[in-house]
C-alpha positions as CSV (number, residue, x, y, z in Angstrom):
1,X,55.6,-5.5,-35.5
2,X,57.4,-5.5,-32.5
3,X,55.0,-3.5,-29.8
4,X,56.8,-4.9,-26.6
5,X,59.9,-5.7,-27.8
6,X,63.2,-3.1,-27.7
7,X,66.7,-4.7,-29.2
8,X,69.8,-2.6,-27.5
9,X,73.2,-3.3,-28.3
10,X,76.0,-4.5,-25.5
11,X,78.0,-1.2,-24.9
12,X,79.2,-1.6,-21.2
13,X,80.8,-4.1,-18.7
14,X,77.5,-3.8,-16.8
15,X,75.1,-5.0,-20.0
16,X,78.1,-7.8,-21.0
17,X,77.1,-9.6,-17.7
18,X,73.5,-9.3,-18.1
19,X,74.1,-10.5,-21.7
20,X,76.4,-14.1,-19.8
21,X,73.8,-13.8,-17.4
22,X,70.8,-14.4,-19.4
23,X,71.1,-18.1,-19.9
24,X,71.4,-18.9,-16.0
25,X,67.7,-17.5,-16.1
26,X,66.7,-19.5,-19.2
27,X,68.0,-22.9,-18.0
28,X,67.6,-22.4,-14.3
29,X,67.0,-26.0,-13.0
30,X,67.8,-27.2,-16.1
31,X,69.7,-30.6,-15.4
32,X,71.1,-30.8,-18.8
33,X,72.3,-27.3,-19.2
34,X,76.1,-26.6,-18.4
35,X,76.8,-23.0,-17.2
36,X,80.4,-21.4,-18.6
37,X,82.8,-19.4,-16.3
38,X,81.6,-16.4,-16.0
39,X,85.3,-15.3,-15.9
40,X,85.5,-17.3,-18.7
41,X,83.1,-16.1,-21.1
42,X,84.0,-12.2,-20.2
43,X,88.0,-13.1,-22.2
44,X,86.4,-15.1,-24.5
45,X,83.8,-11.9,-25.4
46,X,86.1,-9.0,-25.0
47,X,89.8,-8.4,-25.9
48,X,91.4,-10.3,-24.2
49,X,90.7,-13.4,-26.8
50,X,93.1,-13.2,-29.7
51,X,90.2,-14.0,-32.4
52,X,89.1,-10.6,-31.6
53,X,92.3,-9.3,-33.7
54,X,90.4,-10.5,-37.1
55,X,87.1,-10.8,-36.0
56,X,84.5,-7.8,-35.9
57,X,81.9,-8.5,-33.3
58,X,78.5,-7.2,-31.7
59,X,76.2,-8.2,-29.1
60,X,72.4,-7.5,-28.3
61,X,70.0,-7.8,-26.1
62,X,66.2,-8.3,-26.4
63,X,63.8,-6.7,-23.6
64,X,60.8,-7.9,-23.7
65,X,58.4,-5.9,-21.2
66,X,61.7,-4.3,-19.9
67,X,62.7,-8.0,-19.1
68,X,65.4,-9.8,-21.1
69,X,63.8,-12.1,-23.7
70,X,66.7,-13.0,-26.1
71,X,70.5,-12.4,-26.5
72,X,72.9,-12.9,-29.7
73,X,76.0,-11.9,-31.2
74,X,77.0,-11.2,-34.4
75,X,80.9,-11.6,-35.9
76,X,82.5,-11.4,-39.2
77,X,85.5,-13.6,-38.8
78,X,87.5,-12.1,-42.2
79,X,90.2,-14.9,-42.1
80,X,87.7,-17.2,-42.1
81,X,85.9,-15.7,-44.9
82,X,89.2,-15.5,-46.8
83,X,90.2,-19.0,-46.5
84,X,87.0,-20.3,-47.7
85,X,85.9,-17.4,-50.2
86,X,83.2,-16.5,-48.3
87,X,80.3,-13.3,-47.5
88,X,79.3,-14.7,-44.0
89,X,78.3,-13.5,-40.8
90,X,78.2,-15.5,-38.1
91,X,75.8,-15.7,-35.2
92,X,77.1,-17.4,-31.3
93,X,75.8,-16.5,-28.0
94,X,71.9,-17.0,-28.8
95,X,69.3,-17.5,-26.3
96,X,66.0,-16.8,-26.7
97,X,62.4,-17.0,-25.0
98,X,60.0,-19.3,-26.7
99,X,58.7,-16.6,-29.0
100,X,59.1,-16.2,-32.5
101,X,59.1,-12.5,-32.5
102,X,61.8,-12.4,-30.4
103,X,63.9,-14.8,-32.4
104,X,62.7,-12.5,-35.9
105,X,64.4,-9.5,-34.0
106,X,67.5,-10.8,-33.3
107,X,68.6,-12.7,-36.5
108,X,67.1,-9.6,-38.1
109,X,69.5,-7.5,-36.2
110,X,72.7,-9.8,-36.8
111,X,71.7,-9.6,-40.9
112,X,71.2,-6.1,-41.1
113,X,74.6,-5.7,-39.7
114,X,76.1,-7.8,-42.1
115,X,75.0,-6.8,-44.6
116,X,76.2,-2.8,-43.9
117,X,79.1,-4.2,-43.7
118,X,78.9,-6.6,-47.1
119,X,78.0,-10.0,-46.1
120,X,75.7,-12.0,-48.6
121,X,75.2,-14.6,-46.1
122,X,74.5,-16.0,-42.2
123,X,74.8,-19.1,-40.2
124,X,75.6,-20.3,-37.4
125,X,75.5,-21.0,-34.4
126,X,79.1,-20.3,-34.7
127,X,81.6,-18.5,-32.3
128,X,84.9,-16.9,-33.2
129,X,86.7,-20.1,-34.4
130,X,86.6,-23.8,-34.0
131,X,87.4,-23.4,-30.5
132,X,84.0,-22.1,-29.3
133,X,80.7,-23.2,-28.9
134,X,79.0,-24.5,-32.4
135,X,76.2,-26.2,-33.4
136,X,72.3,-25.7,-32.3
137,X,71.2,-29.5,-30.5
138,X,68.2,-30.8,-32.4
139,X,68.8,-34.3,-31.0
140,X,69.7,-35.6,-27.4
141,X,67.9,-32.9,-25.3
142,X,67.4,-35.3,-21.9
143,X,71.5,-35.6,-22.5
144,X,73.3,-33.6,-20.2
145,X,75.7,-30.9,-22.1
146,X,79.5,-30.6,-22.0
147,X,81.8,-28.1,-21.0
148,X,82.8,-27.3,-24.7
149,X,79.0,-27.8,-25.9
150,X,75.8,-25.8,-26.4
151,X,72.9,-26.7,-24.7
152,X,69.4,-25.4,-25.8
153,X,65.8,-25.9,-25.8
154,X,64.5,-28.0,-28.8
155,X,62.4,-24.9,-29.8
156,X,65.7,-23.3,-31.2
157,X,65.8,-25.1,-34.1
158,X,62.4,-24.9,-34.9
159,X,62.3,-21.2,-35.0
160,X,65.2,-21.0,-37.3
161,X,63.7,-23.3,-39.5
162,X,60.3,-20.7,-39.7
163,X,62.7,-17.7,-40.5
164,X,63.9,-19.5,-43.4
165,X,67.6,-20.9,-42.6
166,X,68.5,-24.3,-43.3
167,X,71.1,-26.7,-42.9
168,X,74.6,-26.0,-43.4
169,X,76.2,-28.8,-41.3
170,X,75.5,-31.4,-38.6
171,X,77.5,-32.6,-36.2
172,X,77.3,-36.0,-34.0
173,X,78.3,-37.1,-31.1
174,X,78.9,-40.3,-29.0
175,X,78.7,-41.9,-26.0
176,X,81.5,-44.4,-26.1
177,X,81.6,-47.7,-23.3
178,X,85.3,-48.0,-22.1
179,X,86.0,-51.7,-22.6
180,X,87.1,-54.1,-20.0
181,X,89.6,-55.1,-22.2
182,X,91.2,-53.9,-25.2
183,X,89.6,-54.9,-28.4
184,X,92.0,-57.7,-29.6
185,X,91.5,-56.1,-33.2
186,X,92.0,-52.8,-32.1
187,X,95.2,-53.7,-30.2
188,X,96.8,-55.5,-33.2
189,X,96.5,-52.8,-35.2
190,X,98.1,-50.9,-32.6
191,X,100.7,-53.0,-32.7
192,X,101.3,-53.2,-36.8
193,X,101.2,-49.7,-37.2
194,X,103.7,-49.0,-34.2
195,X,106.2,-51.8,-36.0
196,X,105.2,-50.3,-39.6
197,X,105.5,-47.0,-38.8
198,X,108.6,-46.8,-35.8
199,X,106.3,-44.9,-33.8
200,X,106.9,-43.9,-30.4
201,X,104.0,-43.4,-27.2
202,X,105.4,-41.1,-25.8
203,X,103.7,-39.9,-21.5
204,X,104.6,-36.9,-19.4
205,X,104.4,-36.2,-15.8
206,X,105.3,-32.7,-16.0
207,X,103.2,-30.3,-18.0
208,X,105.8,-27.1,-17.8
209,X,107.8,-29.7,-19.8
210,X,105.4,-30.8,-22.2
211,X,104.3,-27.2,-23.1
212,X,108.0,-26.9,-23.2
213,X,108.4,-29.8,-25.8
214,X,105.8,-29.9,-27.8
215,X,103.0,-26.8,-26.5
216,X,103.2,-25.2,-30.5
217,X,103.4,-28.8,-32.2
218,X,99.9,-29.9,-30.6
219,X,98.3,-26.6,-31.9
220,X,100.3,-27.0,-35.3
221,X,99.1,-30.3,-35.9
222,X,95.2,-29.4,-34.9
223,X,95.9,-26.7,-37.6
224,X,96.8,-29.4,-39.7
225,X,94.6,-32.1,-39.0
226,X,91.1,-29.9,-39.4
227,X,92.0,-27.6,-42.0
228,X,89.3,-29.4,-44.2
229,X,86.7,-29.4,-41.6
230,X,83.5,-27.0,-41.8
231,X,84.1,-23.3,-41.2
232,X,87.8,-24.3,-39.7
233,X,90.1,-21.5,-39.6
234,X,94.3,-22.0,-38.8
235,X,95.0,-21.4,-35.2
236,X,97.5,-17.8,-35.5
237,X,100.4,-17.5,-32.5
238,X,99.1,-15.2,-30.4
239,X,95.7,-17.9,-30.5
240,X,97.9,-21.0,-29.9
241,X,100.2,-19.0,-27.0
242,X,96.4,-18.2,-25.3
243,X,95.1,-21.6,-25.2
244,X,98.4,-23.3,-24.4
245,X,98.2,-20.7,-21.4
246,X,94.8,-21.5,-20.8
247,X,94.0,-24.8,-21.1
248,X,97.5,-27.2,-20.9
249,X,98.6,-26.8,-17.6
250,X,95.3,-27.6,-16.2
251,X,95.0,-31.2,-18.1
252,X,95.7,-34.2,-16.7
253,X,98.5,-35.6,-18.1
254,X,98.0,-39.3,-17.4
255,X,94.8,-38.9,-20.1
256,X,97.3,-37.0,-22.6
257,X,99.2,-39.1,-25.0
258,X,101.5,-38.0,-27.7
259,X,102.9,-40.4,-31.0
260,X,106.2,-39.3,-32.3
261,X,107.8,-40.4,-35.3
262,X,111.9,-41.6,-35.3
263,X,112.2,-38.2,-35.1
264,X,110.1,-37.0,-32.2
265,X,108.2,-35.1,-34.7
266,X,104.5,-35.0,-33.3
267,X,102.1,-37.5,-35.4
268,X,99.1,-37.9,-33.6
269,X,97.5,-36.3,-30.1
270,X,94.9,-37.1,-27.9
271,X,94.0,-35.5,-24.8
272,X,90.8,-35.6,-22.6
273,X,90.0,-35.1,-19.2
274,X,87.4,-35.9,-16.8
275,X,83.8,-34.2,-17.7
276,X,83.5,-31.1,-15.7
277,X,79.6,-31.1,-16.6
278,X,78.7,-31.7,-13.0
279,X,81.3,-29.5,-11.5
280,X,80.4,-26.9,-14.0
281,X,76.7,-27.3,-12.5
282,X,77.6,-26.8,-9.2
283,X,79.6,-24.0,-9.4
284,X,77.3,-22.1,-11.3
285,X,79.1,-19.8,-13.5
286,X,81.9,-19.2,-10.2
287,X,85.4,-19.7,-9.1
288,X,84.5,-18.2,-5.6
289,X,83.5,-18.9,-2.8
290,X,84.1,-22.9,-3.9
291,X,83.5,-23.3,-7.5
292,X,87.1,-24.0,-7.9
293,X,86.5,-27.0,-5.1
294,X,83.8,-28.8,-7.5
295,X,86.3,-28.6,-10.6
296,X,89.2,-29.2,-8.7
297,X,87.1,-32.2,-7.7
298,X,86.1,-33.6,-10.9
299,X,89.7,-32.7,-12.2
300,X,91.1,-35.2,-9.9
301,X,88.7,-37.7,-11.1
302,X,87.7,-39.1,-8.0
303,X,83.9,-40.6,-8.8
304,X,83.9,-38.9,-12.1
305,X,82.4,-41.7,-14.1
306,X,82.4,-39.7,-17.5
307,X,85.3,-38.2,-19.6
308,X,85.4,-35.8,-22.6
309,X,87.9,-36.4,-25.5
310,X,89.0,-32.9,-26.1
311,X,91.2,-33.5,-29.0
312,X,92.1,-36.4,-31.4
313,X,94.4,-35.4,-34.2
314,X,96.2,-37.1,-36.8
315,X,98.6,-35.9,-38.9
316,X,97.1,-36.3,-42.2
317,X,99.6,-38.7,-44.3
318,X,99.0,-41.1,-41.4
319,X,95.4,-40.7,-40.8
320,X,93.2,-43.7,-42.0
321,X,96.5,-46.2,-40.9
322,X,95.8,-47.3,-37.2
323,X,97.2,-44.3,-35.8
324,X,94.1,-43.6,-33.4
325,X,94.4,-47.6,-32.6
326,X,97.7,-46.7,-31.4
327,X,96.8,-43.5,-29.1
328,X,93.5,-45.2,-27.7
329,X,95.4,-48.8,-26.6
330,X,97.6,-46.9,-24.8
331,X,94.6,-44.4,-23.2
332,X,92.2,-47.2,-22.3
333,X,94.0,-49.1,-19.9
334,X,94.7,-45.2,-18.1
335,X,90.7,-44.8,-18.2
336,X,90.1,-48.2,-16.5
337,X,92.5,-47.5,-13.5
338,X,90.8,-44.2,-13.1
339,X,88.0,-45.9,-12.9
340,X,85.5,-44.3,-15.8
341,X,82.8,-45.7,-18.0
342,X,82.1,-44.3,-20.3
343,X,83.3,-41.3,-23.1
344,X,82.0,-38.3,-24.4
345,X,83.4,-37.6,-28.1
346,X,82.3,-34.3,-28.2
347,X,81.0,-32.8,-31.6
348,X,82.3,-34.8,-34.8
349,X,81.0,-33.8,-38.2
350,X,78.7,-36.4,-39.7
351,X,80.5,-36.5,-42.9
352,X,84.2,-37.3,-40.9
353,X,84.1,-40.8,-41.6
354,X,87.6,-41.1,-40.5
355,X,86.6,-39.7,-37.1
356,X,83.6,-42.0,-36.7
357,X,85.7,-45.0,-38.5
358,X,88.0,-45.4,-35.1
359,X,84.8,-46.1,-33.0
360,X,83.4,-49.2,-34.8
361,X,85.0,-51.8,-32.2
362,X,83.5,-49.9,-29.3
363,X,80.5,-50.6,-27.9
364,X,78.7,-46.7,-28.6
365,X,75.7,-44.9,-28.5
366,X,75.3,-42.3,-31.2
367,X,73.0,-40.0,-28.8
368,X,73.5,-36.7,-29.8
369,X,73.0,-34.1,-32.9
370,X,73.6,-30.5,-33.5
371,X,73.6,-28.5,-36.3
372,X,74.6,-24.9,-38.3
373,X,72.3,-23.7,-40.4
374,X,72.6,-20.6,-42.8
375,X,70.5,-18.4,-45.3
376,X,71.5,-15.9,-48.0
377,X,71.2,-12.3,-47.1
């Protein structure tokens, strides 16, 4: 069935890069594909990412005609299978040549697994937790990715649709216009719930100080906040403690803004940045010799039309009461003076109509889709 095609599972450093690798082939000249770190993708994939702790994982590669044709990984994330009573196996990482056999082999490979080791079911594309990449894009393919997104050819979706999976979830996103003005609705909310509520805005200039003050309480309430999302899994320390290494000190803190209660207990977060899609582009999967000058670039904002909102939480007792009206009156005027136009929501589930609910006085563009699909095993 599968004359020219050999599957080998990732076993060294030398096959892990070939496995990252892979896609810079697929999507070269691609203008809407985002390359990762390459640095980044070797922590995520290896030990030194927390998830791996409670997560069993494998990778493979496809060769066809001694040339790679496909990669995938398989994990079995056992807390998330205990929180939601669950048999699955997961597949991330795949990438695949516009041929069916190709695609046959590798989900083939990730369900054998799973099942040897008891799994009655598989979907994806999922990664370790919410955290990764998620979601195959079946809508918005001339849209350029984001740093946090997966990009793919609108074949993907097609072939798992032939090898009998279907959908599990979908996710949308948004391209939201930054408004010359605050929406006069939007900003008396703000103001009732701030007076209702005795909430505080509270800004930081410092972001030793911030990790310092409320590092575990942004990761806490995220916990919170998606617990009922699809797939979502808690956050555990040693998690939080990596990405408050990894990703807080490098955020700028003018687009960060925190709500606090009388009690400067942490209500509601949001924090974005400037996209690093085009950065990300240039640098091609390096820090060296001047990746870090493109993203240090784009960091700084300067002619970086486009943000990302990275996270929006809400502590739940106070979602669905103006609380996002409060955090986004005080963020717009911030994206104005930095001089952007528009925002990239990033991934929301279609069925989070409290998510989408905070949009409807913005002037948006729903121009995106993704979805997991699944199949019993």
């Amino acid at each position: 069935m599968y004359e020219h095609l050999t599957i080998k599972k990732v076993s060294s450093k030398k096959e892990l890069k070939k496995f990252i690798r892979f896609p810079f082939k697929l999507y070269k000249n691609n203008k809407c594909w985002i390359p990762p770190l390459i640095s980044d993708e070797i922590k995520t994939l290896t030990a030194a990412n927390p998830a791996h702790e409670f997560c069993d994982v494998e990778m493979w590669l496809v060769y066809k005609n001694k040339e790679i044709a496909g990669r995938i990984a398989g994990i079995i994330n056992t807390r998330a299978n205990n929180t939601w009573n669950r048999k699955d196996v997961r597949f991330g990482w795949m990438d695949f040549v516009d041929d069916i056999e190709v695609s046959r082999l590798l989900v083939e490979t990730v369900i054998n697994w799973g099942q040897n080791k008891g799994m009655t079911c598989i979907c994806g594309p999922l990664g370790f937790t919410d955290m990764d990449y998620e979601g195959t894009l079946i809508e918005g393919f001339d849209q350029i990715a984001t740093m946090s997104t997966i990009y793919n050819y609108p074949y993907y979706a097609l072939h798992l649709e032939k090898l009998g999976f279907e959908k599990a979830a979908d996710w949308i996103e948004y391209k939201i216009i930054i408004p010359e003005s605050i929406p006069e609705r939007y900003a008396r909310v703000a103001q009732l719930v701030q007076n209702k509520f005795r909430l505080k805005i509270k800004k930081y200039t410092n972001s030793k100080k911030l990790v310092a003050d409320y590092g575990q309480a942004i990761f806490d309430l995220v916990n919170e906040a998606y617990a009922p999302l699809y797939g979502y899994v808690p956050l555990n320390q040693k998690q939080i403690n990596y990405y408050i290494k990894s990703y807080l000190p490098m955020i700028n803190l003018k687009m960060v803004t925190l709500i606090t209660d009388t009690d400067e207990n942490l209500v509601g977060i949001g924090i974005s940045m400037p996209s690093l899609a085009k950065a990300l582009q240039k640098a091609k999967g390096r820090m060296l010799p001047f990746g870090w000058y493109h993203l240090l670039k784009a960091l700084r904002a300067k002619n970086n039309k486009v943000l990302d909102l990275l996270i929006v939480a809400v502590k739940p007792e106070y979602q669905n009461k103006g609380v996002n009206a409060l955090l986004f009156s005080d963020l717009i005027p911030v994206y104005q003076q930095l001089g952007f136009e528009y925002a990239e929501s990033n991934p929301e589930l279609e069925i989070n109509e409290k998510v989408q609910s905070q949009w409807e006085y913005f002037k948006t563009q729903q121009h995106k889709r993704r979805r997991a699909f699944a199949k019993q095993i």
